[in-house]
ROKOL-774603 format. One record per residue: residue in one letter; x, y, z of N, C-alpha, C in turn. Coordinates in steps of 0.001 Angstrom, whole numbers, plus 500000, padded with zeros to 6 digits. Each point is the difference from the previous one (the first is absolute). Last residue first. Layout:
BEGIN
<residuo->a, n.u->X, n.v->Y, n.w->Z, ca.u->X, ca.v->Y, ca.w->Z, c.u->X, c.v->Y, c.w->Z>
...
//
This chain:
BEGIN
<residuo->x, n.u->259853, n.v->174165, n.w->071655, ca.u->499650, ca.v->501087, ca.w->501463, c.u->500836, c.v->499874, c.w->501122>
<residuo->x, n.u->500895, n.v->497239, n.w->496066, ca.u->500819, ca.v->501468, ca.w->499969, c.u->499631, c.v->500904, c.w->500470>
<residuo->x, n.u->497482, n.v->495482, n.w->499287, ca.u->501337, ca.v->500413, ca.w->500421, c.u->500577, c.v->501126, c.w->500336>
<residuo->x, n.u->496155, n.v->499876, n.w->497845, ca.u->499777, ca.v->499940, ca.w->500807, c.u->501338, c.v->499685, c.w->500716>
<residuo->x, n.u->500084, n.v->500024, n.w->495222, ca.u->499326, ca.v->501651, ca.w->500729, c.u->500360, c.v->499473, c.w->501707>
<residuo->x, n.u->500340, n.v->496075, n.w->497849, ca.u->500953, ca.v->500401, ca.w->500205, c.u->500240, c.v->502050, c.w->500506>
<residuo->x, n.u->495981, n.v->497092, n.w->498976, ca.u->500616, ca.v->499080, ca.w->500966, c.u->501385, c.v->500764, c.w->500536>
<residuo->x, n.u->496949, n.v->501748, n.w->496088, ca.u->499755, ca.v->500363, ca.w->501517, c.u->500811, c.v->499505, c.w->500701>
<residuo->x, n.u->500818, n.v->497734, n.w->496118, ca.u->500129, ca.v->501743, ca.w->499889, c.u->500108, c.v->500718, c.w->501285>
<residuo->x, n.u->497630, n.v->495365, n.w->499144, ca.u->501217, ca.v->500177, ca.w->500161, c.u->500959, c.v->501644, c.w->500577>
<residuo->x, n.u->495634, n.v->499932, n.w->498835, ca.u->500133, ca.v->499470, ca.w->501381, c.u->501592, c.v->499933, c.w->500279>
<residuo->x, n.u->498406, n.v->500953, n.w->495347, ca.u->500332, ca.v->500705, ca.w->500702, c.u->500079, c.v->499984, c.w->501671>
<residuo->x, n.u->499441, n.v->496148, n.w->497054, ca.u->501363, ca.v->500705, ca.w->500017, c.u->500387, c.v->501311, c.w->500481>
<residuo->x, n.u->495471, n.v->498003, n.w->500515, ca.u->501057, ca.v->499189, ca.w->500438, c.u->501463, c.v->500255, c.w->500217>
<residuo->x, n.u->495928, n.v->502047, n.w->496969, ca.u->500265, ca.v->500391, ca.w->501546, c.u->500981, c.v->498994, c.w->500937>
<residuo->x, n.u->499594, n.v->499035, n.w->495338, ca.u->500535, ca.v->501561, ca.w->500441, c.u->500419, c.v->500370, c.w->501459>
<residuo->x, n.u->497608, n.v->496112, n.w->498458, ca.u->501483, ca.v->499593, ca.w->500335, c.u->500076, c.v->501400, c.w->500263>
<residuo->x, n.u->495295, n.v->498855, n.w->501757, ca.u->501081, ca.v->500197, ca.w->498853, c.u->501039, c.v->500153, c.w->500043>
<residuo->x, n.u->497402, n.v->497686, n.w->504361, ca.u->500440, ca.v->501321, ca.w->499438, c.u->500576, c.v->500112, c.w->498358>
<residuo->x, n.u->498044, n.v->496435, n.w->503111, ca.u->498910, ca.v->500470, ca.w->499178, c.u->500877, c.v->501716, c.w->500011>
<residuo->x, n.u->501852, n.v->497772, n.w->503557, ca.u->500114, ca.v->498985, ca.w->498734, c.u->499219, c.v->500221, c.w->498875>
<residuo->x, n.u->499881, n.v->503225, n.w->503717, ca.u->500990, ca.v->500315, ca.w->499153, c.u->500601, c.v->498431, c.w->499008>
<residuo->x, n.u->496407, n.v->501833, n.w->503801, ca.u->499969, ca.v->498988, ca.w->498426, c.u->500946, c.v->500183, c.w->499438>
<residuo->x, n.u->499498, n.v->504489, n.w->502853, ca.u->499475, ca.v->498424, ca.w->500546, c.u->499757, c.v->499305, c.w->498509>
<residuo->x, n.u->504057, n.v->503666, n.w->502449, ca.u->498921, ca.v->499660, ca.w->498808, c.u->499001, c.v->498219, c.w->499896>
<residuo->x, n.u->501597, n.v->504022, n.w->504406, ca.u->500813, ca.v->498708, ca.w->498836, c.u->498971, c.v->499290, c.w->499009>
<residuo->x, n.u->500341, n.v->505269, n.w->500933, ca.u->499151, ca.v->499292, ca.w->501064, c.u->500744, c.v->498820, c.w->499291>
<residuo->x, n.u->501132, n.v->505035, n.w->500421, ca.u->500022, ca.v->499417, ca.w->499401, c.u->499770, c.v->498316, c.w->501024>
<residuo->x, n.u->498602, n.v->505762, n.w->499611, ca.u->499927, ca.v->499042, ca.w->500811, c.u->500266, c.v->498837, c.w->498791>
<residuo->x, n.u->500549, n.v->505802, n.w->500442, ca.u->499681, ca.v->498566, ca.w->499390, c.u->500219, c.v->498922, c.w->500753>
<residuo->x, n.u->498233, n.v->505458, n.w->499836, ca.u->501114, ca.v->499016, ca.w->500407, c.u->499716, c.v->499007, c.w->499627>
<residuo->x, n.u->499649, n.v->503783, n.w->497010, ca.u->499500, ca.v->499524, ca.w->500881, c.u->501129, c.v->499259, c.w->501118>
<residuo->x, n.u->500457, n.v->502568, n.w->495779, ca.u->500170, ca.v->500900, ca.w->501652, c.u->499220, c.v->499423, c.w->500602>
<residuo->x, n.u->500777, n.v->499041, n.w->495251, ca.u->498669, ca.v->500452, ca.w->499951, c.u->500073, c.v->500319, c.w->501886>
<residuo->x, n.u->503804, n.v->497774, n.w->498678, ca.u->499826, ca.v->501040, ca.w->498612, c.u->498645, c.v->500804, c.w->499997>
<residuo->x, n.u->500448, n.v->496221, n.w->503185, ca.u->501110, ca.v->500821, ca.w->500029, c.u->499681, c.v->501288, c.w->499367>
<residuo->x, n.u->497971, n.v->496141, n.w->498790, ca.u->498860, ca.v->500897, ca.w->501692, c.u->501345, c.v->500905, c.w->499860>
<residuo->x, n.u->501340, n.v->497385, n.w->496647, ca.u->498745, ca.v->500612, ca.w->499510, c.u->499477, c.v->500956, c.w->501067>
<residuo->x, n.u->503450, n.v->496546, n.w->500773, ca.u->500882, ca.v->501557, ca.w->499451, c.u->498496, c.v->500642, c.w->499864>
<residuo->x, n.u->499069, n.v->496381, n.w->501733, ca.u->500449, ca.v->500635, ca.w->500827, c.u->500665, c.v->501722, c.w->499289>
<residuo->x, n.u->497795, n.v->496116, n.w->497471, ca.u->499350, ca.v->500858, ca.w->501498, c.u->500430, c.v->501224, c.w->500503>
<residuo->x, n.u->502771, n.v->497354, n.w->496471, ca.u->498649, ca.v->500882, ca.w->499361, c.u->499277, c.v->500513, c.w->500926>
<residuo->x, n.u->504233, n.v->497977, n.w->500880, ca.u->500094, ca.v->500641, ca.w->499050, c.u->498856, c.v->500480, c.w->499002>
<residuo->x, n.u->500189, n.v->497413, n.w->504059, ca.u->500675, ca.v->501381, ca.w->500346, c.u->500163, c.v->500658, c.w->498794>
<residuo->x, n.u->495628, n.v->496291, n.w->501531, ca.u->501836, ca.v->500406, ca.w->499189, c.u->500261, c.v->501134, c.w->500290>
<residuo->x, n.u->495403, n.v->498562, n.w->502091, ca.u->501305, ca.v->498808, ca.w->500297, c.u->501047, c.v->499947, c.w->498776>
<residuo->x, n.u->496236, n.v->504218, n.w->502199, ca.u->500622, ca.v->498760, ca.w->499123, c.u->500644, c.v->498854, c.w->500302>
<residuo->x, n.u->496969, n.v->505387, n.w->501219, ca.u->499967, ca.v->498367, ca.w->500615, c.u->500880, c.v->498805, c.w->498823>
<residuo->x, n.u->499770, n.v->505899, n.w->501748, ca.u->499911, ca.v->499191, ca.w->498555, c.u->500556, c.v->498863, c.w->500744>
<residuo->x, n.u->497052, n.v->503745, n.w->502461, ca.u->501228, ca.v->498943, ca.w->499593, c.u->500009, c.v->498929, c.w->498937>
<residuo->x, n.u->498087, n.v->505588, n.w->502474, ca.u->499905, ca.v->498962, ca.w->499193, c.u->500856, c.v->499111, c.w->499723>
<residuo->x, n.u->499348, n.v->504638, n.w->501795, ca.u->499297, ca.v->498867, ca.w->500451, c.u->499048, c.v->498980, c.w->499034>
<residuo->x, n.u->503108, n.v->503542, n.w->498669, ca.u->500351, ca.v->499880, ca.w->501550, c.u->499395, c.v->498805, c.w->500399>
<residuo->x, n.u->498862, n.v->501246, n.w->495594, ca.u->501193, ca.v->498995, ca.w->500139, c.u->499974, c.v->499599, c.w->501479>
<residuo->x, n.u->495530, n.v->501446, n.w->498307, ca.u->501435, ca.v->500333, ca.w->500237, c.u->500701, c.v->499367, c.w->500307>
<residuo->x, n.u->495160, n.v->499887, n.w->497139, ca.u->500692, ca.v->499654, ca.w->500721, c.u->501329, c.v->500117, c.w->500523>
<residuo->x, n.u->495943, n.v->500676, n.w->496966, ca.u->500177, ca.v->501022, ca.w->500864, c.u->500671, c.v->499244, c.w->501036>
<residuo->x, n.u->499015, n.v->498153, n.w->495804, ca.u->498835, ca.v->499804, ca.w->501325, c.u->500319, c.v->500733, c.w->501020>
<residuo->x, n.u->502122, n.v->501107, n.w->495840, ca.u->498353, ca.v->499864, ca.w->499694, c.u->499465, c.v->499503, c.w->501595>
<residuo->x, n.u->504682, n.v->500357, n.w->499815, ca.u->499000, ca.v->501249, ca.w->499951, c.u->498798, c.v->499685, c.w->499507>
<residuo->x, n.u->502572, n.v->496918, n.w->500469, ca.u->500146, ca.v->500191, ca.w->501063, c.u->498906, c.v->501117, c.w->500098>
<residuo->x, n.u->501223, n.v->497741, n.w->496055, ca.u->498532, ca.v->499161, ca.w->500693, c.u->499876, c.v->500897, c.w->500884>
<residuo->x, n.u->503683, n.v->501435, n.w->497955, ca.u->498886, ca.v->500791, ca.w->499144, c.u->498939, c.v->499193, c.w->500708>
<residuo->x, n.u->504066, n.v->498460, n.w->501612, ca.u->499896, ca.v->501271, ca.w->499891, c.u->498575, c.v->500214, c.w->499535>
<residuo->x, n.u->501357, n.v->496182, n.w->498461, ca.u->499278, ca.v->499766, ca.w->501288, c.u->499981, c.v->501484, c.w->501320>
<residuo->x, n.u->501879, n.v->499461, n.w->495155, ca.u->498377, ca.v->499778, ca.w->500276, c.u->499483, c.v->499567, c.w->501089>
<residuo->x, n.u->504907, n.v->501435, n.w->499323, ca.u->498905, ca.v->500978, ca.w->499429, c.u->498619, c.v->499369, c.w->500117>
<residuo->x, n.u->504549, n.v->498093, n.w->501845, ca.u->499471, ca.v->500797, ca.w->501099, c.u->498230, c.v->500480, c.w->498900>
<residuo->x, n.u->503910, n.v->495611, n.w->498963, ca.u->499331, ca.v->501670, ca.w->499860, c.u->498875, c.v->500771, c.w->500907>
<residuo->x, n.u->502012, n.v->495726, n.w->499688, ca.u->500328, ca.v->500387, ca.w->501168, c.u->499205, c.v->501529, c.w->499570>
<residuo->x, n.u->497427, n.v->497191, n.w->497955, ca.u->500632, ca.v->500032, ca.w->501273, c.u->501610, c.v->499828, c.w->499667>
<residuo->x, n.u->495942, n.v->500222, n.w->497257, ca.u->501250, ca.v->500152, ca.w->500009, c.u->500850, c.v->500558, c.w->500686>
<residuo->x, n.u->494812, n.v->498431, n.w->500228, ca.u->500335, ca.v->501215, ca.w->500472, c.u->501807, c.v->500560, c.w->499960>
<residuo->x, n.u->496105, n.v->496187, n.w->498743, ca.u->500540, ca.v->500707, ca.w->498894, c.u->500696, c.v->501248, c.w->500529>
<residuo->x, n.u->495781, n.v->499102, n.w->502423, ca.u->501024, ca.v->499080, ca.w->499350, c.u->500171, c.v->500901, c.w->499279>
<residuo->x, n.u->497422, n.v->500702, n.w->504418, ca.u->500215, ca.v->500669, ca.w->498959, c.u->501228, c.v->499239, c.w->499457>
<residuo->x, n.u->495589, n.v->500015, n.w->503648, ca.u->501347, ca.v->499447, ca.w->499942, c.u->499945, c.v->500584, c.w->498337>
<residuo->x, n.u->496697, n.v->500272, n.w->505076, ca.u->500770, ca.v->500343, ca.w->498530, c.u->501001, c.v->499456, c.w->499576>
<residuo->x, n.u->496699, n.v->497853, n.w->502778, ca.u->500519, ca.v->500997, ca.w->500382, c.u->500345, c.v->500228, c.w->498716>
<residuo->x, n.u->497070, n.v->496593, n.w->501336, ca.u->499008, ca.v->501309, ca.w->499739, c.u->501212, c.v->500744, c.w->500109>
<residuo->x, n.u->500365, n.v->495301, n.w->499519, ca.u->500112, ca.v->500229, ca.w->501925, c.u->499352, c.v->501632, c.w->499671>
<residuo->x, n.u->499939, n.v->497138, n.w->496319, ca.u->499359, ca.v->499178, ca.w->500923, c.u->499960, c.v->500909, c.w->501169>
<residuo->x, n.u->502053, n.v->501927, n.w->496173, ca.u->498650, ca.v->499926, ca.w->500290, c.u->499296, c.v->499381, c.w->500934>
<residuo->x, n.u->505346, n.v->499927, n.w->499397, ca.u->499002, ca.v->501038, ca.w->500750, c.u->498615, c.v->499899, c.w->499759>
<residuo->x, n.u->502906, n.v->496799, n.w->497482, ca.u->500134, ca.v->499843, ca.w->501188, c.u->499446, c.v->501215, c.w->501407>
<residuo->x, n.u->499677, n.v->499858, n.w->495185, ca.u->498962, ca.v->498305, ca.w->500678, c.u->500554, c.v->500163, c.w->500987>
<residuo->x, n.u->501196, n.v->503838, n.w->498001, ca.u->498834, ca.v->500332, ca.w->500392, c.u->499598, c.v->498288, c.w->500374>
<residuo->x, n.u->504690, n.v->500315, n.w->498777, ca.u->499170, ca.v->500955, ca.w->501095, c.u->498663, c.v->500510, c.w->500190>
<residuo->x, n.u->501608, n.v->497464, n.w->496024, ca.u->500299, ca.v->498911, ca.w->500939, c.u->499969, c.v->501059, c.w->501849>
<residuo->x, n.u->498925, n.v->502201, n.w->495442, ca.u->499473, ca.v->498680, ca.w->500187, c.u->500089, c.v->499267, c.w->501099>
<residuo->x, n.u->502649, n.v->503509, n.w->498777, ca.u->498562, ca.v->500356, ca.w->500719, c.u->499148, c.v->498913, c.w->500576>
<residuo->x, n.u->505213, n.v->499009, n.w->499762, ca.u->498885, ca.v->500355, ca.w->499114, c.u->498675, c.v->500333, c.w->500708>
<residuo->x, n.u->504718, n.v->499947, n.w->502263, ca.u->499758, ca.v->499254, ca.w->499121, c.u->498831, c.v->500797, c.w->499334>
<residuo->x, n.u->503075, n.v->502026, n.w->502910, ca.u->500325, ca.v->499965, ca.w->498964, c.u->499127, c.v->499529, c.w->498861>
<residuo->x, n.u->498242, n.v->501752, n.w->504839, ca.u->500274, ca.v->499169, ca.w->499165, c.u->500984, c.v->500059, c.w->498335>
<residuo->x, n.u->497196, n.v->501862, n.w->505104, ca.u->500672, ca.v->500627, ca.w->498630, c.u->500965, c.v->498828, c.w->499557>
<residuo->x, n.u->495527, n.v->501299, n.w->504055, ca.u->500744, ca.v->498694, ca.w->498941, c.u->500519, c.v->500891, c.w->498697>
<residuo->x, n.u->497757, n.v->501441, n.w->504862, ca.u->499963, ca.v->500299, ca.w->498614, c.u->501558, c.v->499049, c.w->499514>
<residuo->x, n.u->497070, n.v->501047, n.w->505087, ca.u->500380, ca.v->498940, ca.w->498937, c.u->500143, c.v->500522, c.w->498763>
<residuo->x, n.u->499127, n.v->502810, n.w->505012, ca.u->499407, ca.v->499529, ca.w->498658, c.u->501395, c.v->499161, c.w->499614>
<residuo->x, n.u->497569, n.v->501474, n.w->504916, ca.u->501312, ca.v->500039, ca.w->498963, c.u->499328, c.v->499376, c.w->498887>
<residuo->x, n.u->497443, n.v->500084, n.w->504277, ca.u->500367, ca.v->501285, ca.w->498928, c.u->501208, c.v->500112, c.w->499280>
<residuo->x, n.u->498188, n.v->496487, n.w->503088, ca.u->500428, ca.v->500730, ca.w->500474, c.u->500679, c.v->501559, c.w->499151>
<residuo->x, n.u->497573, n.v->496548, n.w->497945, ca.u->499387, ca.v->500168, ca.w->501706, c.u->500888, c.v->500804, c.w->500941>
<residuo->x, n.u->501914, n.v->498388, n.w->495898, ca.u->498406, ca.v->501120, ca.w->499850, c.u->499664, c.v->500377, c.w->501120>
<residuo->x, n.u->503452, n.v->497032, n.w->499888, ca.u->500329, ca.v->500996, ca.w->500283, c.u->498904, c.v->500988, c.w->499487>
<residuo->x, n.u->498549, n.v->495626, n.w->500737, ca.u->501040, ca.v->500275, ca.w->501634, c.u->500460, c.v->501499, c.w->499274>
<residuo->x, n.u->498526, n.v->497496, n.w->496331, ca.u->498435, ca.v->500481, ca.w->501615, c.u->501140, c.v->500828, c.w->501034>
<residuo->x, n.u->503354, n.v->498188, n.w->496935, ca.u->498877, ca.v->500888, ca.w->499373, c.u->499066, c.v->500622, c.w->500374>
<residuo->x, n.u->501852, n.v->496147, n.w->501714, ca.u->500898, ca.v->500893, ca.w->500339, c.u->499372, c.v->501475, c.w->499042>
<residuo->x, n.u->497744, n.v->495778, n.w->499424, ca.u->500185, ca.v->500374, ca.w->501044, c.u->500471, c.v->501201, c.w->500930>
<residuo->x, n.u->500409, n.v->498142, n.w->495239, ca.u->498595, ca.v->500900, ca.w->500467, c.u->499607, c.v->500327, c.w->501554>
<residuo->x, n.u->504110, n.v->497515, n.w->499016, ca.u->499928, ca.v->501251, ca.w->499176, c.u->498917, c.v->500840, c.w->500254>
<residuo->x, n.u->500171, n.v->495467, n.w->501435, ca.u->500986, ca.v->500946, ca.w->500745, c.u->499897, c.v->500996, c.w->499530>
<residuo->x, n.u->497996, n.v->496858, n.w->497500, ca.u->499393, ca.v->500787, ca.w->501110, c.u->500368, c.v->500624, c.w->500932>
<residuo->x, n.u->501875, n.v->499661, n.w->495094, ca.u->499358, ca.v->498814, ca.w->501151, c.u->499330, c.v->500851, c.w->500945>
<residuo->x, n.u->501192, n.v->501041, n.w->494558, ca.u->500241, ca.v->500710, ca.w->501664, c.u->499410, c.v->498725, c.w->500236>
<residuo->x, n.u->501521, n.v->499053, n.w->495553, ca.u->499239, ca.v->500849, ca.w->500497, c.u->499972, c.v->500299, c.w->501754>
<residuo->x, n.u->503542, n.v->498979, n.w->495745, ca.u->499208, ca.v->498845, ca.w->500685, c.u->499089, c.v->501298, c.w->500427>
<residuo->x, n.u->504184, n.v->500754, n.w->497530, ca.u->498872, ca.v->499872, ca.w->499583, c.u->498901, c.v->498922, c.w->500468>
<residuo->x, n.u->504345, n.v->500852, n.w->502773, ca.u->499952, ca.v->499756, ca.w->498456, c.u->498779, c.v->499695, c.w->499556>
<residuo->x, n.u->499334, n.v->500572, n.w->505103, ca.u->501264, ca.v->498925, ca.w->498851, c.u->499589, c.v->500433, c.w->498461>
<residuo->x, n.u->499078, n.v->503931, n.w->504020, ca.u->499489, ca.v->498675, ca.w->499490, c.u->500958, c.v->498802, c.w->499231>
<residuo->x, n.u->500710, n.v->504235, n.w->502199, ca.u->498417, ca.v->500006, ca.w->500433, c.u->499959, c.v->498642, c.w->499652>
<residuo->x, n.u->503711, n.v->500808, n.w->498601, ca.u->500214, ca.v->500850, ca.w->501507, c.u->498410, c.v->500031, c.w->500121>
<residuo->x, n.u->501515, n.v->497846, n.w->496329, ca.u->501145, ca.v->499915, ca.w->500540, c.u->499633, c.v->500608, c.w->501870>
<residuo->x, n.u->497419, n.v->501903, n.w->496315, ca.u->500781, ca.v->498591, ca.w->499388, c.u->500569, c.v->500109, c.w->500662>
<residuo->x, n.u->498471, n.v->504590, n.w->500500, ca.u->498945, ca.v->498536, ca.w->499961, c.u->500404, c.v->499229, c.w->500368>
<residuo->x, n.u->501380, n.v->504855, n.w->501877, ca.u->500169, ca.v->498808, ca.w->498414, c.u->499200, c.v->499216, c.w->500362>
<residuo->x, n.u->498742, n.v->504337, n.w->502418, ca.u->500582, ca.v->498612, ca.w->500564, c.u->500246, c.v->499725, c.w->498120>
<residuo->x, n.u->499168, n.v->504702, n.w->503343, ca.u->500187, ca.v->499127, ca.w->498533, c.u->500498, c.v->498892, c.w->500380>
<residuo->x, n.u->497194, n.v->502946, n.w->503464, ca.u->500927, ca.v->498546, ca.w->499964, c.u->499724, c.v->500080, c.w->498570>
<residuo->x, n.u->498489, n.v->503803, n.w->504067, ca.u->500051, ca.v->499601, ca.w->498091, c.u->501017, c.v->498996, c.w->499874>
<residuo->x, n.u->499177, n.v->502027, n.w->503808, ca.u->499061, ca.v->500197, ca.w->500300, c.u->499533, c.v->499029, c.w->498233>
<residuo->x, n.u->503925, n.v->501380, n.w->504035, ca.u->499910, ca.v->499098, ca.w->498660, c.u->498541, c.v->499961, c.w->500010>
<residuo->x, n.u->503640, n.v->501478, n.w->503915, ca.u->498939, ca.v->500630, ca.w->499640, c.u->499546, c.v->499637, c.w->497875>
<residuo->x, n.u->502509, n.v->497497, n.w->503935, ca.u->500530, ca.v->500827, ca.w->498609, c.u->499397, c.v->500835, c.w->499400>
<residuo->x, n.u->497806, n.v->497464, n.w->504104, ca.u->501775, ca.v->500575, ca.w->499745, c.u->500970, c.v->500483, c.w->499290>
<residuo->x, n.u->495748, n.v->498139, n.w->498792, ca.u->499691, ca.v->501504, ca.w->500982, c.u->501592, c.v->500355, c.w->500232>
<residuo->x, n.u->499632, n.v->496299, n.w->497749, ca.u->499823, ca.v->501134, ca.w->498931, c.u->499778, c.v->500998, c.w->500978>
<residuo->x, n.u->500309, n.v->496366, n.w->502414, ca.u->501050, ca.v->499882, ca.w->499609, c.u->500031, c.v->501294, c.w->499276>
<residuo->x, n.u->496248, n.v->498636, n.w->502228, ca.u->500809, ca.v->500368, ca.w->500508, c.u->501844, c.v->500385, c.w->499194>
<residuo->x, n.u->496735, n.v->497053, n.w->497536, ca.u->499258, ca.v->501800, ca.w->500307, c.u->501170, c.v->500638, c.w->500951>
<residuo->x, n.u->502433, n.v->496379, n.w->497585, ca.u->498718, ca.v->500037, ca.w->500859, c.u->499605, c.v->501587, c.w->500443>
<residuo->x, n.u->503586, n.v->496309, n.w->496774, ca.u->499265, ca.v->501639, ca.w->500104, c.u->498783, c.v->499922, c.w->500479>
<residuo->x, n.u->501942, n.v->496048, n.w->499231, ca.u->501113, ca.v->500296, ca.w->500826, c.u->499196, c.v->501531, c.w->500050>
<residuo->x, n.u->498587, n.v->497362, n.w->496866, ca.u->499850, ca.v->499833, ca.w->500999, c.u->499973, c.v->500427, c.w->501259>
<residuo->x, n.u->502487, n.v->499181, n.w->495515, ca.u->499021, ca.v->501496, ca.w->500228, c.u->499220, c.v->500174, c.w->501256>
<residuo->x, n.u->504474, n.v->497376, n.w->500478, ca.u->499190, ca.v->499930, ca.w->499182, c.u->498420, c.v->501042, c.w->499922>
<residuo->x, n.u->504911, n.v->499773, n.w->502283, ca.u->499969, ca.v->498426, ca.w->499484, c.u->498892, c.v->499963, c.w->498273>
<residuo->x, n.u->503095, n.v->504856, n.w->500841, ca.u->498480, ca.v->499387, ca.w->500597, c.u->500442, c.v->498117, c.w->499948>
<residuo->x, n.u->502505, n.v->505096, n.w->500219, ca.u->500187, ca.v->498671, ca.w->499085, c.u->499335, c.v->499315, c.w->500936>
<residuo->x, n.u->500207, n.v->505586, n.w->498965, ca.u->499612, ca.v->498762, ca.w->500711, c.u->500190, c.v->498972, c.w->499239>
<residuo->x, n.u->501730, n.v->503461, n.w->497729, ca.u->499293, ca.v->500878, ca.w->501843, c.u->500390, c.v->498936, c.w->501298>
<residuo->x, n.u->502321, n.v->499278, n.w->494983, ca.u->498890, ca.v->499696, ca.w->500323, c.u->499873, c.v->500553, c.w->501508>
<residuo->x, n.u->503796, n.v->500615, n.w->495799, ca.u->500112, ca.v->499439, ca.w->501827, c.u->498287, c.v->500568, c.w->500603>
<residuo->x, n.u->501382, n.v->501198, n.w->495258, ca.u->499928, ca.v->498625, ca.w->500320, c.u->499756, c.v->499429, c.w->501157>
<residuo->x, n.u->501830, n.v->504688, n.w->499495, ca.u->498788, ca.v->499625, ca.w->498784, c.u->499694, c.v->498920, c.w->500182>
<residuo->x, n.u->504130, n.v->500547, n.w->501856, ca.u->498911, ca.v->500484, ca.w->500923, c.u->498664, c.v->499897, c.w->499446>
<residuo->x, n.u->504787, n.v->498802, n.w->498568, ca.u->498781, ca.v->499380, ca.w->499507, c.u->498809, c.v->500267, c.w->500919>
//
């Protein structure tokens, strides 16, 4: 289950500091939304926009790929000015491929940011990033789906 077994296992997005992406040489952060930037359709706090300044400023970029809806990724990127792209049927590798090349971005240096193994992680995988899996924040404001697939994960993760 190497496909699954995450680069890095983070507390929280946080946890990625300029110094840190230099060490990995990471210049491009796909991040999911729900769950790993934010609670379940809530909007960024200020930690977020925080950490956002902190990696502009130091020349890394932010881009938001999302299962959920356009809708619900642009209320949560317009405020902070980065990109973000819904509807991206994740684990599938194809439309977030095709974002890559429009903004001229390489895998080498680049990490796919989540909190599941069965859409993040396989997704940065399948697209030759590295991946970073972070613990999912709000998970009482999680849908059942995603619940049972936690379950799912619970036991993936065993069998490292």
């Amino acid at each position: 289950m190497a496909v699954l077994k995450p680069d890095f296992e983070l507390h929280h997005f946080s946890d990625i500091t300029s110094d840190w992406l230099k060490q990995h040489n990471i210049s491009t952060i796909f991040s999911d939304l729900d769950s790993t930037l934010a609670v379940h359709d809530q909007p960024g706090e200020q930690e977020v926009n925080e950490w956002i300044q902190s990696l502009s400023h130091h020349g890394a970029q932010l881009v938001v790929v999302s299962n959920n809806s356009d809708e619900r990724v642009d209320k949560f990127c317009d405020p902070f000015g980065i990109p973000g792209f819904g509807d991206c049927k994740k684990p599938s590798p194809s439309i977030i491929k095709q974002h890559m090349k429009e903004m001229k971005v390489e895998p080498e240096s680049s990490l796919f940011l989540g909190d599941q193994l069965l859409t993040d992680v396989w997704c940065g995988k399948r697209l030759k990033m590295k991946t970073a899996l972070v613990k999912p924040i709000g998970r009482e404001h999680e849908p059942i789906q995603i619940v049972w697939k936690r379950k799912l994960e619970y036991w993936i993760k065993k069998g490292w």
